[in-house]
Every structure is written in structure tokens, then in C-alpha cells.
C-alpha positions as CSV (number, residue, x, y, z in Angstrom):
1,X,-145.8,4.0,133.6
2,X,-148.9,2.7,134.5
3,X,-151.3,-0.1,132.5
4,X,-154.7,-0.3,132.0
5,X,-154.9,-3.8,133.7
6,X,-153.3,-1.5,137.4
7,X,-155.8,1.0,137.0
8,X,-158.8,-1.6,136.3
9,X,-157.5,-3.6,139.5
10,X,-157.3,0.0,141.6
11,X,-160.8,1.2,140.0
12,X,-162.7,-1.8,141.1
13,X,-160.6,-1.8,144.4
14,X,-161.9,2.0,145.0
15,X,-165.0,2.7,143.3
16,X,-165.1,5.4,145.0
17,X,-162.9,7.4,143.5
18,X,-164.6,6.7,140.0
19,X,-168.3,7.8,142.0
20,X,-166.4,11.1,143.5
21,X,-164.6,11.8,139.5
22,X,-167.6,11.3,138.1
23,X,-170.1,13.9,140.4
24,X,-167.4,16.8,140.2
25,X,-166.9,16.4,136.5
26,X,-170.7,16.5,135.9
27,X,-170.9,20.0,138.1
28,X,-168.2,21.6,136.7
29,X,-169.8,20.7,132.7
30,X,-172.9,22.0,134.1
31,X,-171.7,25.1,135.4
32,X,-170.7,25.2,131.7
33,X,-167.3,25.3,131.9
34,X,-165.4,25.1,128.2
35,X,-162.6,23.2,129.2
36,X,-161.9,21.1,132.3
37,X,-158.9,20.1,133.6
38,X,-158.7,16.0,134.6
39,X,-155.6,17.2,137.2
40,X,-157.7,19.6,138.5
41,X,-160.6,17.6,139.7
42,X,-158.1,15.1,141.1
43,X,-156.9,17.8,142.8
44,X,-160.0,18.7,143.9
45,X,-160.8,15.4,145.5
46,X,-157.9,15.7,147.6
47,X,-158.6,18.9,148.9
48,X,-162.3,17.6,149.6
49,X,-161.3,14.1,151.5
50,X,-158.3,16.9,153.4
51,X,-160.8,19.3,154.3
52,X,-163.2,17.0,156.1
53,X,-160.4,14.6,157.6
54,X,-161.0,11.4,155.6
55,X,-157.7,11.3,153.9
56,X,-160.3,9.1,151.7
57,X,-158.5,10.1,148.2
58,X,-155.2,8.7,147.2
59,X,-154.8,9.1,143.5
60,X,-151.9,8.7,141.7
61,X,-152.3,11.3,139.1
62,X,-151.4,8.9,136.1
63,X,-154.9,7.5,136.7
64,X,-156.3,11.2,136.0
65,X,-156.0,9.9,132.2
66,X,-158.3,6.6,132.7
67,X,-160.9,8.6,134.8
68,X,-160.8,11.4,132.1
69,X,-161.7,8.7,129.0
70,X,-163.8,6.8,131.2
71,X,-165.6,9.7,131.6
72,X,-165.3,10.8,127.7
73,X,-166.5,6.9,127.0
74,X,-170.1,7.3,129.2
75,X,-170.8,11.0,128.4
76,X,-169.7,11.5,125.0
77,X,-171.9,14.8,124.6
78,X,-169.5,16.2,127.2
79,X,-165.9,14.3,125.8
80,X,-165.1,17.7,124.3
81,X,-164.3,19.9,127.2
82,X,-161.3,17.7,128.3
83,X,-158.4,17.6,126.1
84,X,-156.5,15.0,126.0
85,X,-152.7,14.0,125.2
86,X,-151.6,10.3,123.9
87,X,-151.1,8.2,127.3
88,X,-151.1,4.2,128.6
89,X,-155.2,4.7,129.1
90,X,-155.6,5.4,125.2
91,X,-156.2,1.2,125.3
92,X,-159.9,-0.2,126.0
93,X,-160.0,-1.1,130.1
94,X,-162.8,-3.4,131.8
95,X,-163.9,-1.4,135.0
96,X,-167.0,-1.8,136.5
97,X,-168.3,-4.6,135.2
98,X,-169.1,-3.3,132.1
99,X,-167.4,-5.0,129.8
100,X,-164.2,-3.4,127.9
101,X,-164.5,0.4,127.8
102,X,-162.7,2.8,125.7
């Protein structure tokens, strides 16, 4: 199992990944999508870094549950289209910068 203090140490380490989580969640809630799948957009940033050769994207997807609160935390008008289960990321994190989060 992961801990909030790994995943603060990757996300500063690869921000990244946070920038890239971040973009595609905001498209696919404006597209107005109901619900969104955190798996699937980390998914989806594989495929992306694959398709143009990077290989920039390695993300363990027990870090799909920080990204998906983080995300909840700074756009809580959009929190309810991802459903979440209990997990290691239900504790705050400091990422960024910004202080404790979640």
C-alpha cells in the first residue's frame, strides 16, 4: 500500500503528471460527462505519452486515488462526477506547495 507522504514525494518529483491529470479531467467534465473514471484518465495518459514516443507517464495506479481527491479538493463544483472508495489518500497530503490538502 501506498502513503500519502510516497505520493507527495512522487507528485512534487513529477508535476507533470499532476498538470497532464488535471487538463484531461477538466475536458472530459466539460464535455459533460456524469461520471469519470480516475483509472481511466490514467489510462489515458499512458496511451498519450505511448502514442507520441515519450514513454513520459509512469503511474502507478494506486496514485489514481490522490490525483482523483486532489482534483475533488481544487474543483469541488466538479467532486461529484468521480466516485470514490475508502483508500490510503483519504488522509490530508502537502503537494505543491500548498499547504496540506484534502
Amino acid at each position: 500500500m501506498l502513503t500519502a507522504d510516497e505520493f507527495a514525494e512522487y507528485d512534487a518529483a513529477n508535476p507533470q503528471v499532476w498538470r497532464a491529470f488535471d487538463r484531461i479531467a477538466h475536458e472530459m467534465c466539460a464535455s459533460g460527462q456524469r461520471r469519470i473514471g480516475a483509472k481511466a484518465i490514467a489510462e489515458r495518459l499512458r496511451w498519450d505519452s505511448g502514442v507520441a514516443g515519450s514513454g513520459e507517464f509512469k503511474i502507478n495506479d494506486h496514485w489514481t486515488a490522490f490525483y482523483v481527491r486532489r482534483f475533488q479538493h481544487v474543483y469541488p463544483r466538479w467532486a461529484d462526477r468521480f466516485a470514490v472508495r475508502s483508500s490510503a489518500a483519504d488522509v490530508p497530503v502537502a503537494v505543491g506547495g500548498q499547504g496540506r490538502l484534502w
